[in-house]
C-alpha positions in Angstrom: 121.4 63.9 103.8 119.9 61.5 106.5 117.6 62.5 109.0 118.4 62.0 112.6 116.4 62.2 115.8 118.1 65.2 117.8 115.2 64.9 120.5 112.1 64.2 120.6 109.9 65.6 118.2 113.3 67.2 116.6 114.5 66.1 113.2 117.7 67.6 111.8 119.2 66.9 108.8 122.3 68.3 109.0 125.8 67.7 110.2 127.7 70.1 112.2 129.9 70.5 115.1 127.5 72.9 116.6 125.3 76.0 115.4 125.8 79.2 116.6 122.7 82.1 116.3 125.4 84.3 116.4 126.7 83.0 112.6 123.5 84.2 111.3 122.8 87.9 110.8 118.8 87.1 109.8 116.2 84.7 110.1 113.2 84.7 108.2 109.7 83.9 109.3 105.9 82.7 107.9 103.2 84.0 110.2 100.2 82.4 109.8 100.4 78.8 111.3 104.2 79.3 112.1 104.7 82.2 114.4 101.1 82.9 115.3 98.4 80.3 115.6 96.1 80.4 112.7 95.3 80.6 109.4 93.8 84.4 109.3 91.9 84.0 106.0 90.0 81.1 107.5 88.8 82.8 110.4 88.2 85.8 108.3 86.0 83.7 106.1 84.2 82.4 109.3 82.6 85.8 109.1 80.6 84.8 106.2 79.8 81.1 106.8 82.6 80.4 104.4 85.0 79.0 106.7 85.0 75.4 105.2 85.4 76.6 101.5 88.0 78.3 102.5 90.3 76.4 104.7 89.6 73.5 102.0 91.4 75.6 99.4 94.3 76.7 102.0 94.8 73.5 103.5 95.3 72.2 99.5 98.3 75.2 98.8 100.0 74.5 102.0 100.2 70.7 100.9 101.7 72.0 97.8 98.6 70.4 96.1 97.3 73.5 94.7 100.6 74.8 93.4 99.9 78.2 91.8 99.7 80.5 95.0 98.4 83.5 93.6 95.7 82.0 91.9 94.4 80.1 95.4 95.1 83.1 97.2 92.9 85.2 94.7 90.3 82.4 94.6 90.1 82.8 98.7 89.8 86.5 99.3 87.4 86.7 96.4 85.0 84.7 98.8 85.8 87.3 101.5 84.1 90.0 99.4 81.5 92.0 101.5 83.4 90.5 104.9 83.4 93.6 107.5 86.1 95.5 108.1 85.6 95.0 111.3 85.6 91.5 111.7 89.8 91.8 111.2 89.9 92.8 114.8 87.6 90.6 116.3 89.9 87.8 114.6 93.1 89.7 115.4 91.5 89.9 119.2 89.6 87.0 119.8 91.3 84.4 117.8 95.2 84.8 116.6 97.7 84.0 119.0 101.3 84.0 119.0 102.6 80.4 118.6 104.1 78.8 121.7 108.1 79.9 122.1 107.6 82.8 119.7 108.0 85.5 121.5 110.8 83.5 123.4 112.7 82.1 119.6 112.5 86.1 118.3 113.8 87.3 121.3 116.9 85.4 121.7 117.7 86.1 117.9 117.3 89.9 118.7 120.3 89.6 121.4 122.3 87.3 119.4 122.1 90.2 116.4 120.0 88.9 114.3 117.6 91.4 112.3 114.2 89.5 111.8 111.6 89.2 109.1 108.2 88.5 109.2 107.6 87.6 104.7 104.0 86.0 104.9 101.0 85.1 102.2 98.4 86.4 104.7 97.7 90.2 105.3 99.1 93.4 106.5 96.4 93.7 108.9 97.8 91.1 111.1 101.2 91.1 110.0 101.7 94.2 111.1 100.3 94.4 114.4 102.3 90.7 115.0 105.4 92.6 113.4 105.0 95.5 116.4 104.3 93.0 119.1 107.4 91.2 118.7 109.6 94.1 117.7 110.3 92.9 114.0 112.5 94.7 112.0 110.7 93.8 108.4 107.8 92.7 107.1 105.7 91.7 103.8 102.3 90.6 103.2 99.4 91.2 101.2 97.3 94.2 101.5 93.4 93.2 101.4 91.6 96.0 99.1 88.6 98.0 101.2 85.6 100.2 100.2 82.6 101.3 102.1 83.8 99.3 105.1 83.6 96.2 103.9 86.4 93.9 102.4 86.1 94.2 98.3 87.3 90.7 97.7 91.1 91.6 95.9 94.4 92.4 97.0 96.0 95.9 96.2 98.9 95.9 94.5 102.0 97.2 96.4 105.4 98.7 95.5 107.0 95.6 95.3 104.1 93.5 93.2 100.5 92.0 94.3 100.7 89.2 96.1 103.4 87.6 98.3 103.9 83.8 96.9 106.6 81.9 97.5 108.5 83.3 94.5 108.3 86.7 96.6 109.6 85.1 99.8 112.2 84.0 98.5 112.9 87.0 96.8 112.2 89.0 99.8 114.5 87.2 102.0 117.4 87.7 99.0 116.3 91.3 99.2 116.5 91.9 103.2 120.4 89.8 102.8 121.5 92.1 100.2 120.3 95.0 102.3 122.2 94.1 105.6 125.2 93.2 103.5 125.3 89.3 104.3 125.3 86.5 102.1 121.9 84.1 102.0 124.1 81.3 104.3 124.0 83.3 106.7 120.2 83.6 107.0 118.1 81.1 108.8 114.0 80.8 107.1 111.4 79.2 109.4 108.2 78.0 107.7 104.9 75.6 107.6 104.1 75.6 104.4 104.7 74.5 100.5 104.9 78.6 99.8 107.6 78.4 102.6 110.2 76.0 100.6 111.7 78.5 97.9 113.0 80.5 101.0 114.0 77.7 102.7 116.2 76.4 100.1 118.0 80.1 100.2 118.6 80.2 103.3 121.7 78.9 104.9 119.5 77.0 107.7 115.8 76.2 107.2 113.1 75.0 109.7 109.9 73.5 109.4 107.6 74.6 112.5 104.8 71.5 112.5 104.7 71.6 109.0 103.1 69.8 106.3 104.8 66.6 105.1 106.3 67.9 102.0 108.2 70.7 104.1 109.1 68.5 106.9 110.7 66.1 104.4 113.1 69.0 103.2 113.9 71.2 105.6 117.2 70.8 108.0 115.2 71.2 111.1 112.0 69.5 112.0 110.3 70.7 114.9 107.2 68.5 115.1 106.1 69.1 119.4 106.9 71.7 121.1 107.1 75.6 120.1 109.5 77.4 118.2 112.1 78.2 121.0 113.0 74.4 120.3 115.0 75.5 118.1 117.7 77.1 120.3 118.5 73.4 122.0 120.5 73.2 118.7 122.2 76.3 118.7 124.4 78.0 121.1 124.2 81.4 121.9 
């Protein structure tokens, strides 16, 4: 499969007549760094001075140098132990911001008929306010454990398992098909990240939204300026 220039700042990697939204029934998305406009356990870790330790570690997974997830993501929150409660809001207020063409790429998938997911590594928190801002129909993340007002430093394990890796995206996303009786083809999975690609390779189209080199390099769709709503100068209606 050779990579073309569709536009700039567009890669695709695939050959077709033309892509419809319409041919899809779901489409899958990362949050943090892909549909809003941070990483939330960075700025969470700002609250304790531990900002650089932390992004360090998250920057590494996302490469795909770190490649056990659950073990960097339980290595990160531990350093969050003692982190206000409160401090979630001032990051979900002052700091996370939905990513350019968001609102706009959701939306259009929403009239087209497309139910939408939101399966991210970062935390209910967030991922469920984000989820309720852009009418989302599903979402998964991890739940961050609490006591005394103050974050305890572990995730709490959920009905489904502890912590949402790439593994659980991708089952997630085989989950949500089954559910809405459609076969994984007809899902499209947007992502940033090396936790993103076992999705990805599910899913019947798969973007990369300014993503890290090993994701851009195997995804169908590139989008590498712009915001997500680039994504619809492929597809018709």
């Amino acid at each position: 499969m050779t990579a073309s220039s569709f536009a700039p700042g567009l890669t695709v990697r695939i050959v077709t007549p033309s892509l419809r939204l319409a041919d899809f029934k779901l489409i899958a998305f990362d949050m943090d760094s892909t549909l809003i406009n941070i990483e939330c356990i960075d700025e969470i870790a700002d609250a304790v001075g531990k900002k650089a330790e932390v992004a360090a570690i998250t920057e590494a997974t996302m490469r795909g140098e770190i490649k056990d997830f659950k073990e960097s993501l339980t290595r990160r929150v531990a350093l969050l132990q003692g982190v206000p409660v409160r401090a979630l809001q001032q990051v979900y207020d002052e700091r996370l911001r939905l990513n350019p063409g968001a609102r706009e790429l959701v939306d259009a998938c929403k009239a087209a008929g497309l139910k939408v997911l939101l399966v991210s590594g970062g935390f209910t928190f967030f991922a469920n306010r984000v989820k309720a801002d852009l009418g989302i129909d599903f979402a998964r993340s991890n739940l961050l454990e609490e006591a005394d007002g103050q974050l305890t430093g572990r995730v709490v394990t959920q009905s489904w398992g502890d912590i949402c890796d790439g593994a659980e995206k991708r089952r997630t996303l085989l989950e949500v098909a089954s559910l809405l009786g459609i076969a994984p083809n007809q899902t499209i999975a947007v992502g940033d990240g090396a936790n993103d690609l076992p999705m990805m390779g599910e899913a019947g189209l798969s973007v990369a939204y300014h993503a890290k080199p090993k994701v851009r390099e195997q995804a169908m769709v590139s989008i590498e300026t712009g915001g997500l709503d680039r994504l619809l100068e492929l597809m018709q209606p």
